[in-house]
C-alpha positions as CSV (number, residue, x, y, z in Angstrom):
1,X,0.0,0.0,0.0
2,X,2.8,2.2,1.3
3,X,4.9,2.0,-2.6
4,X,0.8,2.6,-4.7
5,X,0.6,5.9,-2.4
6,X,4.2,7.2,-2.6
7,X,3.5,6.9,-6.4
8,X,0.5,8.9,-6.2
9,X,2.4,11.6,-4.3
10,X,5.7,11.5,-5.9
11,X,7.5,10.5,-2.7
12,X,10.0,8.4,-1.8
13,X,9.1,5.0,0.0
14,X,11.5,4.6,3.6
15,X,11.3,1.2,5.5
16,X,12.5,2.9,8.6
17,X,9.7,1.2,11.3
18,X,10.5,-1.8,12.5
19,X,8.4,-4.1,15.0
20,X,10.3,-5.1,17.9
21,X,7.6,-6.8,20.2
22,X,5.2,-9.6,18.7
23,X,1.4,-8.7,20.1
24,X,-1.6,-10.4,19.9
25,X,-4.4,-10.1,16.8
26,X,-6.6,-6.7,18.7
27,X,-10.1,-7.6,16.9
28,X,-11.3,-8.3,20.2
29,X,-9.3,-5.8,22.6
30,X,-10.9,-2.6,24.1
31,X,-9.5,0.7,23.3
32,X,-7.5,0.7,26.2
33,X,-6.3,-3.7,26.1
34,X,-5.3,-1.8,22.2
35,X,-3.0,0.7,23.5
36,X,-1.5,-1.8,26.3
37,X,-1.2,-4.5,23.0
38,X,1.0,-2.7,20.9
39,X,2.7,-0.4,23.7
40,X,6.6,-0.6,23.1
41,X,5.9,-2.6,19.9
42,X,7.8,-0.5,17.3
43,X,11.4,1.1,17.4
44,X,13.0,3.2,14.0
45,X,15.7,1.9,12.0
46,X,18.3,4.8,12.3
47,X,17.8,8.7,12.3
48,X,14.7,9.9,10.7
49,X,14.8,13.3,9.4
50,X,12.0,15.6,8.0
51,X,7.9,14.6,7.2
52,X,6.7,11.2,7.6
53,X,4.0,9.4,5.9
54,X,2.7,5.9,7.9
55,X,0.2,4.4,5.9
56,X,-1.8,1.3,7.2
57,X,-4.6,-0.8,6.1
58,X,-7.7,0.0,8.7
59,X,-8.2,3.0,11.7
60,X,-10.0,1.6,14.9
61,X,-9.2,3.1,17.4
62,X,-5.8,4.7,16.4
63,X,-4.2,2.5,19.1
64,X,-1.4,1.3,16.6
65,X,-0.9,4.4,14.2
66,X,-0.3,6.4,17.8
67,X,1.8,4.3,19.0
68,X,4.2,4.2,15.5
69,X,4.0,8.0,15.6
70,X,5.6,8.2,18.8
71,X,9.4,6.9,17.6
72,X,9.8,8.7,14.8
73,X,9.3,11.7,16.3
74,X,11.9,10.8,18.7
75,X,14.4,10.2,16.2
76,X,14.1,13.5,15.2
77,X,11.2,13.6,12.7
78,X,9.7,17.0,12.1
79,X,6.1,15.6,11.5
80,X,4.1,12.4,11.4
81,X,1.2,12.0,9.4
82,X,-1.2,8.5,8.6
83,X,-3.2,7.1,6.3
84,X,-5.9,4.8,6.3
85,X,-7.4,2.9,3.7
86,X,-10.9,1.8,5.7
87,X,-12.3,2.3,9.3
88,X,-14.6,0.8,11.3
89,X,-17.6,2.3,12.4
C-alpha cells in the first residue's frame, strides 16, 4: 500500500519502522487492552529526518498508528502524518 501511495504523491518510500515486540491479533481488545497491546511494539531503524508518511490498512481506534507515531518523532522527525485505507464504524 505504502509503494501505490508514494507513487501517487511523488514521494520516496522509507522502510524505517521496524516491530520489535510480537502482540496479539486486537479484533477483540478494548481501546485501552489496544494501546496496552502494541505499547513498546515498534522502534526506528536509524535517524529519521523531515515529514513522515505511515500508511496502514484499517483506523479503529488509532491504538497502533499512535503508538508508530511516537518513535519517529523521537528520532528526530519533524512531522508524522497517517493514512488509512478503511475504518470501522
Amino acid at each position: 500500500m505504502a509503494k501505490g501511495v508514494a507513487g501517487r504523491i511523488e514521494a520516496p518510500v522509507l522502510d524505517k519502522l521496524k516491530v520489535v515486540l510480537r502482540t496479539r491479533d486486537q479484533v477483540k481488545l478494548s481501546t485501552n487492552e489496544r494501546r496496552v497491546n502494541v505499547a513498546g511494539g515498534y522502534a526506528t531503524r536509524g535517524p529519521v529526518a523531515g515529514k513522515g508518511l505511515r500508511v496502514g490498512d484499517v483506523f479503529t481506534t488509532g491504538a497502533t498508528l499512535s503508538e508508530c507515531a511516537e518513535f519517529p518523532r523521537k528520532a528526530g522527525t519533524d512531522e508524522v502524518h497517517a493514512l488509512t485505507l478503511c475504518r470501522t464504524v
